[in-house]
ZALUM-96609 format. One record per atom (N, C-alpha, C): residue in one letter; z, x, y. Coordinates in steps of 0.05 Angstrom, whole numbers, plus 5000, padded with zeros to 4 digits. Each point is the difference from the previous one (the first is absolute). Layout:
BEGIN
aZXY...
END
This chain:
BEGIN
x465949264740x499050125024x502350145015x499550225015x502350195011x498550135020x499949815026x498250255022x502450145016x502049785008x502850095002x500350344991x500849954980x501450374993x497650175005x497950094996x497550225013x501450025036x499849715009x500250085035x502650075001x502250004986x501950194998x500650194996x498250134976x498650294996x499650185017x498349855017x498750055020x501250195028x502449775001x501850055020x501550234994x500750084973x501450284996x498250185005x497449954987x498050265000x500250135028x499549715023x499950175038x502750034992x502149944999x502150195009x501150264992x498950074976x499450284996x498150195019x498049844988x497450205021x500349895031x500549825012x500250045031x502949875013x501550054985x502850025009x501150185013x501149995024x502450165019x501650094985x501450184998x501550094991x503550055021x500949784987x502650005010x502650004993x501350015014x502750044998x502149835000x502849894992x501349795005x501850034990x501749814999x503150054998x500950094965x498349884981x501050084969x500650394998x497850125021x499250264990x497550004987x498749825001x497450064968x498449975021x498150135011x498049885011x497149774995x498849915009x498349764993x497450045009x498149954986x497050025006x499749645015x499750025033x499949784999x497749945025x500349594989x497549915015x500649875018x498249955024x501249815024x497849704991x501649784997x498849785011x497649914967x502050024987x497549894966x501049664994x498449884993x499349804996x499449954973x500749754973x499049914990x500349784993x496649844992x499949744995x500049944973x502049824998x500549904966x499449684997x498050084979x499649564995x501649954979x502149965003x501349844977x500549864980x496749785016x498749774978x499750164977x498550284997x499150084983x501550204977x503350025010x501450084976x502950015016x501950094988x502350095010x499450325004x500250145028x500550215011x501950234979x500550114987x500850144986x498950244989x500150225005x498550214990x500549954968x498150134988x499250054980x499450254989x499550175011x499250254988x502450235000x502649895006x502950104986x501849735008x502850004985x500649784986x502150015027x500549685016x501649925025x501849784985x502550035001x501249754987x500349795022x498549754990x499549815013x503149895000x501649974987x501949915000x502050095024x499850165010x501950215015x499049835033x497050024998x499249865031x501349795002x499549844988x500149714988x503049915014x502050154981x503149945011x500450155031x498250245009x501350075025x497749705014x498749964995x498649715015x501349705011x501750034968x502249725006x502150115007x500450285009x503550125014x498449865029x498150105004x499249965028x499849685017x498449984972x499449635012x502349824996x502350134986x501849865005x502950035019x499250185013x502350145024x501950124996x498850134974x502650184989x500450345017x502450124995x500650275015x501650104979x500649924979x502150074980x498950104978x501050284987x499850104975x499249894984x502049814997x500949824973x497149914983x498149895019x497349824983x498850254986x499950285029x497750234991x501250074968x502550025004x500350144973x500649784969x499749785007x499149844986x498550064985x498050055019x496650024990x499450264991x501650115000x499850444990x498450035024x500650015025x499450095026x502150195014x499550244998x501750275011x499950125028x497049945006x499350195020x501149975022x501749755009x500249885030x503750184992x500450084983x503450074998x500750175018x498850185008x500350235013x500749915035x498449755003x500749995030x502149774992x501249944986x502049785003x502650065009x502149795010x502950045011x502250084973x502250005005x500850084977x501149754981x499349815021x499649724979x497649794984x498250235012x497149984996x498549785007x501149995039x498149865012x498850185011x496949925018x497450185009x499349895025x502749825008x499349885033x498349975006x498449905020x498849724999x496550105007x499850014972x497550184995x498049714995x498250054979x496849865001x501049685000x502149944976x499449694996x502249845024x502550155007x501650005030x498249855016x497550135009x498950035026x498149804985x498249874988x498449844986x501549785007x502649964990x500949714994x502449975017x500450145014x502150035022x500350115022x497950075019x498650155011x502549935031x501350235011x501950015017x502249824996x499949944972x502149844991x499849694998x497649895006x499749715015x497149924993x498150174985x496249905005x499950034972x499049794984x498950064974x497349995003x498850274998x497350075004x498149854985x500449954971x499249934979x498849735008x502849855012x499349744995x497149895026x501150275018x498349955028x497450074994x498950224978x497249994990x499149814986x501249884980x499449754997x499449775013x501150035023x499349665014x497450115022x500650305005x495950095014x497849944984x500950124979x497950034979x498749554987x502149905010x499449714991x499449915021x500250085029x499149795022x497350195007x498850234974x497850125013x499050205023x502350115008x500950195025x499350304992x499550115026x499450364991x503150105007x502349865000x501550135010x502250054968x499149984981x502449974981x500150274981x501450155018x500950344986x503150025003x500250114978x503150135015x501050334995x502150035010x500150305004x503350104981x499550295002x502050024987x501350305013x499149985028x500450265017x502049845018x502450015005x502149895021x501250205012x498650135021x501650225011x503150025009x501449745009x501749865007x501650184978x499150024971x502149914979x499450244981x497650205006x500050164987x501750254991x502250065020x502350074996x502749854971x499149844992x501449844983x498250034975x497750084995x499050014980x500250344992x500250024966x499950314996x497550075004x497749904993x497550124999x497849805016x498650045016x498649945026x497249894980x498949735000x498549884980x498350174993x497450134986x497250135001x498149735008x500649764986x498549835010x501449785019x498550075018x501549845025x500249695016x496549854977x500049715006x497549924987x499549724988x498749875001x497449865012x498249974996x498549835010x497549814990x500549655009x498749934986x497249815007x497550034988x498049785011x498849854983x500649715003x498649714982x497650065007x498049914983x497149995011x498949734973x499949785010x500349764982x502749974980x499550014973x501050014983x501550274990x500250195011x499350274991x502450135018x501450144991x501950135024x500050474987x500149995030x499150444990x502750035022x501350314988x502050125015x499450195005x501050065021x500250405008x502950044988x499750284992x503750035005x499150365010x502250035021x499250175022x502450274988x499550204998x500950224986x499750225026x502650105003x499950195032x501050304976x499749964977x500450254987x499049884959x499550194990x499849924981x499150284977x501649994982x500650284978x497149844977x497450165005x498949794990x499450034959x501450274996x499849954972x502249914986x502350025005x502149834988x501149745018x500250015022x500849665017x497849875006x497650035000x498749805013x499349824986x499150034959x499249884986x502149734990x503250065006x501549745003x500649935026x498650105021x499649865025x498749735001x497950074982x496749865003x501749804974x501250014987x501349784981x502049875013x500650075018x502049805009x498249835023x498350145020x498249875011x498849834994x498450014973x498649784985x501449764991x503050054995x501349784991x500649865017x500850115030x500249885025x497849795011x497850134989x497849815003x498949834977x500250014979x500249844980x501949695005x503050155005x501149735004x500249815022x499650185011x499649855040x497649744994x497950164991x497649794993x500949804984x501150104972x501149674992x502549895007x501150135019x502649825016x497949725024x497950135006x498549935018x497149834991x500349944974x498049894997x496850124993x500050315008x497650114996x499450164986x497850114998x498550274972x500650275010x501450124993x500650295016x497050255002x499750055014x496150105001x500850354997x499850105033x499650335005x503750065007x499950194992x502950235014x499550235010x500650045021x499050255021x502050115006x500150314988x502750224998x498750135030x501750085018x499150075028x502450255002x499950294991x500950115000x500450235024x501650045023x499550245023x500150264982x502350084983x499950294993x500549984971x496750014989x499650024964x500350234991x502150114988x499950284993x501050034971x499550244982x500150134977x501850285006x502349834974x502250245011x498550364992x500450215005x498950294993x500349974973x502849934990x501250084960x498749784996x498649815012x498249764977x497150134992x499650135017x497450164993x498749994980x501150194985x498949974963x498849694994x502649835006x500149784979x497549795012x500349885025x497949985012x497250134994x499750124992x497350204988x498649924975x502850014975x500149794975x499049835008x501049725018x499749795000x497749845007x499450195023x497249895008x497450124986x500050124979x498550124976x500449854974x501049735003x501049824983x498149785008x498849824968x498649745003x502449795008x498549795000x501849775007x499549774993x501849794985x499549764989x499149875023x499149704983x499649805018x502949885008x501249865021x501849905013x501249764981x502250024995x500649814988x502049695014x500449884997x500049615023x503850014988x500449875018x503249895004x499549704994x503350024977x499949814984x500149695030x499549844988x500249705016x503249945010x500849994978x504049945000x500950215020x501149875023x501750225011x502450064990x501549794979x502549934991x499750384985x497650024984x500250294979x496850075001x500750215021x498550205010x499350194984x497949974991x497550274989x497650025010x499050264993x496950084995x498949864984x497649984994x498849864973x497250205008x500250214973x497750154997x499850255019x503550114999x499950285009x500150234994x496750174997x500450294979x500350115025x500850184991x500450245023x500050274980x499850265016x499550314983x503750145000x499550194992x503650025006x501450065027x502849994998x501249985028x499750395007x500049985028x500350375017x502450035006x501250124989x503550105017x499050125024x500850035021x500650045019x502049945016x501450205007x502350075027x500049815029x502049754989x500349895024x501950195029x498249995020x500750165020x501249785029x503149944990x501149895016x500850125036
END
């Protein structure tokens, strides 16, 4: 089953046909949307498009740079992760960007651990953020996703993760992979079944040069979703086809 990828479809189709047309700092302009929304059940597969090929592997490690409070080169390129190079120091730190502010938040708050103890005493208060205006001067690149949010409902725990920008044919689809993992393990840090994930995007846009490819893509069938292995120790898919990968022009 894959209702997931269609309502993602979806979301490119309006931003073609009723997208703004704007302007911004790359030079490329963007067909874009105010205020898109989508709901993902998780129970029912791992989030991963299918109908061109996303290396799961790539989310996966920027997931544990994050969850583990990293700011350093060193892990990304471990993992054959390039893209963060460009904003790095010339020792290839990225100051005190997503996992910084997660697990060290003004130097002193481990966010992580503080959603965890909401989320176990049952509270609407257990989100955290990854917007520190204080400190945004210290980071090279200003988050796209800016915080967390989480609600138990019995057994069952659903997240928002709140996106104040989002490139939605090449960044959003390992957005939504690192999201899901965030909520995957929170739930079994916590005891519970991980249920819905709610991407809450202010400005969903499609770069102009993605045009074409976006066109391909959503003129493409789509497998059923394929489940994340049990072992967190060695992380896979189990039962992921996908159609082939779209080159497209990341527009930093």
């Amino acid at each position: 089953m894959n209702r997931f990828e269609p309502e993602y479809q979806n979301l490119l189709t309006h931003a073609l046909i009723y997208g703004d047309i704007k302007e911004n700092r790359t030079g490329v302009n963007t067909w874009s949307l105010f205020n898109q929304n989508l709901n993902i059940d998780v129970s029912r597969g791992f989030p991963i498009l299918t109908a061109k090929k996303i290396l799961f592997d790539k989310g996966l490690a920027e997931y544990n740079w994050i969850a583990q409070g990293l700011t350093h080169l060193t892990y990304l390129h471990r993992h054959g992760i390039k893209w963060w190079d460009e904003y790095a120091d010339k020792n290839g730190y990225l100051g005190k960007t997503y996992g910084y502010q997660l697990r060290s938040f003004n130097g002193e708050v481990d966010q992580l651990a503080t959603v965890y103890n909401e989320i176990r005493n049952n509270t609407r208060r257990a989100h955290c953020t990854f917007w520190n205006p204080s400190e945004l001067n210290q980071t090279v690149l200003p988050p796209c996703y800016t915080g967390m949010t989480f609600r138990r409902v019995g057994d069952t725990l659903d997240m928002t993760m709140q996106l104040r920008s989002s490139d939605l044919f090449l960044g959003l689809p390992y957005d939504i992979i690192v999201g899901a993992l965030f909520l995957i393990d929170t739930a079994a840090f916590c005891d519970l079944l991980p249920s819905k994930l709610g991407i809450q995007i202010t400005d969903a846009h499609v770069y102009d040069n993605h045009y074409k490819q976006v066109q391909e893509y959503i003129g493409r069938g789509t497998y059923d979703l394929p489940y994340l292995s049990e072992n967190p120790n060695e992380r896979h898919l189990i039962g992921y086809k996908h159609k082939p990968h779209i080159y497209a022009k990341l527009n930093n």
